[in-house]
N, C-alpha and C positions, 0 to 999 in steps of 0.2 A: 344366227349361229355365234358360236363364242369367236368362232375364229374371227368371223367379221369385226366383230365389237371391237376386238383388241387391234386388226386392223386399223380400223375408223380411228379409235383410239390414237395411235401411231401416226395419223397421216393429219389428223389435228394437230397433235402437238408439234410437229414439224413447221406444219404450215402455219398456226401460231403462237409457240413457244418462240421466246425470246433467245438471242444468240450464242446463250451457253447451252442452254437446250437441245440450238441445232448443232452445235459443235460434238456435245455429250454421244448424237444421234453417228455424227459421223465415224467418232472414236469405236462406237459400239457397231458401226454396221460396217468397218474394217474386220473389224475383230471374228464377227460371225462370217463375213465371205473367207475369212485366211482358215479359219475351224472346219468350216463347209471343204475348201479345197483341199486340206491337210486329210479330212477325213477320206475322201475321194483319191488320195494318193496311198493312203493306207490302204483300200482296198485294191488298188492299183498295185501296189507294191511299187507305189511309187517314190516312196518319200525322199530319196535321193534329191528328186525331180521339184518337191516340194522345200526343201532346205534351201535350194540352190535359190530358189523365185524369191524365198523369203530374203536371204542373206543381199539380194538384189536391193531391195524396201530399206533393210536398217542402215544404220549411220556408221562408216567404216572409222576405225582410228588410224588408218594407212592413208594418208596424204594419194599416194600412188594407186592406190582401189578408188580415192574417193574423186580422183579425175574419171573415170570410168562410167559413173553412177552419181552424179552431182544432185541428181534428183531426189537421193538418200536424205539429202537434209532438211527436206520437205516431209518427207513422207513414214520419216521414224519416228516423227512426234504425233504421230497417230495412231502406230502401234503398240499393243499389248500383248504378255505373253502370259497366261493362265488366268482365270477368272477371277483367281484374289488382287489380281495385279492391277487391273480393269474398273475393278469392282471400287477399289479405294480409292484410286485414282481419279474417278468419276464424280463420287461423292464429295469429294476434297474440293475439286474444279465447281463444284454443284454451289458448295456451300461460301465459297469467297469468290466466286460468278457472281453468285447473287449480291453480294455486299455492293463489291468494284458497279454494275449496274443501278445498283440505286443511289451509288455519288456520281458516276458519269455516265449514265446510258450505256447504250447499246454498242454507239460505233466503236471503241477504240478496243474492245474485247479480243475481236479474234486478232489483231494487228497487235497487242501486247502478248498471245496466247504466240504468235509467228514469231516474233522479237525476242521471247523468253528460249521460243524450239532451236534458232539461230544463235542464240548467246550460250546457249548450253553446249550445241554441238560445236562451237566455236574455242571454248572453254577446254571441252572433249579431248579435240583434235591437238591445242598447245599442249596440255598435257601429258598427253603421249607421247610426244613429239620432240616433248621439251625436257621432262620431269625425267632424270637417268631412271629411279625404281620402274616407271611403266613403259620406259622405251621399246624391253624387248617384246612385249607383249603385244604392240601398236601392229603388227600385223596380223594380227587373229584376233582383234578384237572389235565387239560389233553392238552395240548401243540400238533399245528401241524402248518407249514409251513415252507419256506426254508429260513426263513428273515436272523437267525444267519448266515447259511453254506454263504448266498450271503453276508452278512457282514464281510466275512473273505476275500470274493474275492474284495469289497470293499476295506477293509484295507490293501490287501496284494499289492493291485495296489497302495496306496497311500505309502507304503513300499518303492513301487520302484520305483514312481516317483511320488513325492510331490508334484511338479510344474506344472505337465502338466496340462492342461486349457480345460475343458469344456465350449461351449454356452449354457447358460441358459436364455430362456424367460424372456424379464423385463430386466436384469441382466448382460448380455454379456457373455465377458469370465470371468470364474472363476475359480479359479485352485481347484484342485480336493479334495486337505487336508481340505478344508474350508468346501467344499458340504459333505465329509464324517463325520467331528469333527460337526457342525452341528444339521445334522443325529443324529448322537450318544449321542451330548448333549439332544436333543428332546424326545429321546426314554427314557433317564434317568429320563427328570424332570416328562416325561407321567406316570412313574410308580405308582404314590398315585390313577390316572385316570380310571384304566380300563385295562385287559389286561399284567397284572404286571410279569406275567411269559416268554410274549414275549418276551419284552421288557429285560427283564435280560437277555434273551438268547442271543440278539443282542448284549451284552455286552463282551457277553463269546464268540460270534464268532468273533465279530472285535480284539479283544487282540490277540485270534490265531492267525487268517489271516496276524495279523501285525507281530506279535513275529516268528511267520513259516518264513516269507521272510529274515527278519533279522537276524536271525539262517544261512540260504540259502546261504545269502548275506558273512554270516561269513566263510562259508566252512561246514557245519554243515548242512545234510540232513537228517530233523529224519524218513521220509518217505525211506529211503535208505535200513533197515532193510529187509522189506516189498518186495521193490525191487526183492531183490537178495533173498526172500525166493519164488517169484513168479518164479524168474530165474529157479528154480530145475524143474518146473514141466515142463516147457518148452519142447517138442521132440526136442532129439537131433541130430543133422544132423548126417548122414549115411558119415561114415569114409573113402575117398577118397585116393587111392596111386598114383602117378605118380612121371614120373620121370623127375629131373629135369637137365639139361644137364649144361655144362660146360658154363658159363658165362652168365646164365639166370637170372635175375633178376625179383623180384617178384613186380606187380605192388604196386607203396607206396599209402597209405590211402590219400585219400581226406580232406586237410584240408583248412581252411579257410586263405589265404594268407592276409600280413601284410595291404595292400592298401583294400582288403576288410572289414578286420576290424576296419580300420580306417574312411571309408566312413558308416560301422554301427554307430562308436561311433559320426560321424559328425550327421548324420540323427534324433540320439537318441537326443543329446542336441539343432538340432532347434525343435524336436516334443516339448519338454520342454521348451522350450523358446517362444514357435508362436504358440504349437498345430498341433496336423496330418493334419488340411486343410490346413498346410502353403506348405506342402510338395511337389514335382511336381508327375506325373505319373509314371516317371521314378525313382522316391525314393520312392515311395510308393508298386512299384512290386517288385523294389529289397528286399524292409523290408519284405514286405510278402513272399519271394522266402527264404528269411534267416529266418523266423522265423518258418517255415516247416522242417529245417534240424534237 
């Protein structure tokens, strides 16, 4: 049946698409249970009841609300409000997901996506709090979607590589600093427009997104703490004796040999140079093969 297929569909790419993927799955399957419940209060004649749950999830600009509901600033970088909103938003995170992953993997994604949603709502709350024009507004006002957290993965790719080249319609190639500064100058000059607390927050994720890589880049991992306090709760492997006999050698770790490395750093500068469609099959499974380790 179809329904299966797309199922199946669904429960592969989860299980294994790569961590923008599962990120994309989450954003979109808030989105559909908040639509499912909203529709279920509408027929309820509830919506009251549904405002209230919601307004719970987004990100307050009230200092004094947001002691109440701290959990807000987790959980409004996940939400979305109408399908165009979702829809863009997704695709944007889709298309500089993928870049940030093929200079550094997988791990630091959702931890620059968290560092981008925190520096936004962070940005948010001064704002209001601070700036006399939005003061009086800071109690009624209420922030949700993931524009900052994908503005950090935005800048965190343009971090690490400036040059590489997007097609864009109309346009051609265009390297990627240009399509994010841009961006970012738009969201800034929009802010007298409409929307003025989003748009700050896009401000306070791309500085993260960018200042996290460059820290990274320096030696300096501030997500490392976090790391090694995850490490303790870990189970710990069950303590093995054997013996080891006279002239055994223990197999050595797998590392990346010197011609390896140097056919990544060749790869990495024509992607920069020509773009990932310059690449052939066979450097494009290797990058992906290396960038799984």
């Amino acid at each position: 049946m179809l329904t299966n297929s797309i199922i199946n569909d669904i429960k592969y790419q989860f299980r294994y698409g790569n961590i923008v993927v599962k990120i994309i799955f989450a954003n979109v399957g808030v989105f559909l249970a908040l639509g499912i419940f909203n529709l279920i209060c509408y027929f309820a004649q509830a919506n009251v009841f549904y405002g209230t749950i919601v307004s719970k999830l987004e990100m307050p600009a009230s200092l004094h609300t947001l002691l109440y509901q701290p959990w807000s600033v987790f959980t409004y970088m996940f939400m979305h409000e109408g399908f165009f909103h979702i829809l863009f938003n997704m695709l944007w995170f889709y298309w500089f997901g993928e870049i940030f992953v093929l200079f550094l993997g997988e791990k630091k994604v959702l931890p620059v996506y968290i560092l981008g949603g925190l520096a936004g709502a962070l940005i948010y709350l001064l704002a209001y709090n601070i700036i006399p024009v939005f003061k009086p507004q800071a109690d009624a006002s209420l922030m949700l979607g993931a524009s900052a957290s994908i503005m950090a993965v935005v800048f965190g790719a343009v971090a690490l590589s400036p040059d590489y080249e997007i097609r864009l319609f109309l346009f051609g190639n265009v390297r990627i600093k240009y399509v994010a500064l841009i961006s970012l100058l738009l969201d800034i000059i929009n802010i007298p427009y409409g929307n003025a607390g989003g748009y700050i927050a896009h401000i306070g994720g791309a500085i993260a997104g960018y200042y996290y890589i460059k820290l990274l880049q320096s030696g300096t991992d501030i997500f490392a703490p976090f790391a090694a306090i995850g490490n303790l709760f870990k189970p710990k492997p069950k303590v093995r004796v054997t013996h080891k006999s006279e002239g055994f050698k223990s197999a050595p770790r797998q590392t990346m040999s010197d011609d390896e490395q140097k056919k990544v750093d060749g790869i990495l500068d024509k992607i920069s140079r020509s773009g990932y469609d310059s690449l052939t099959a066979d450097e494009k499974e290797f990058l992906f093969n290396y960038s799984k380790k």
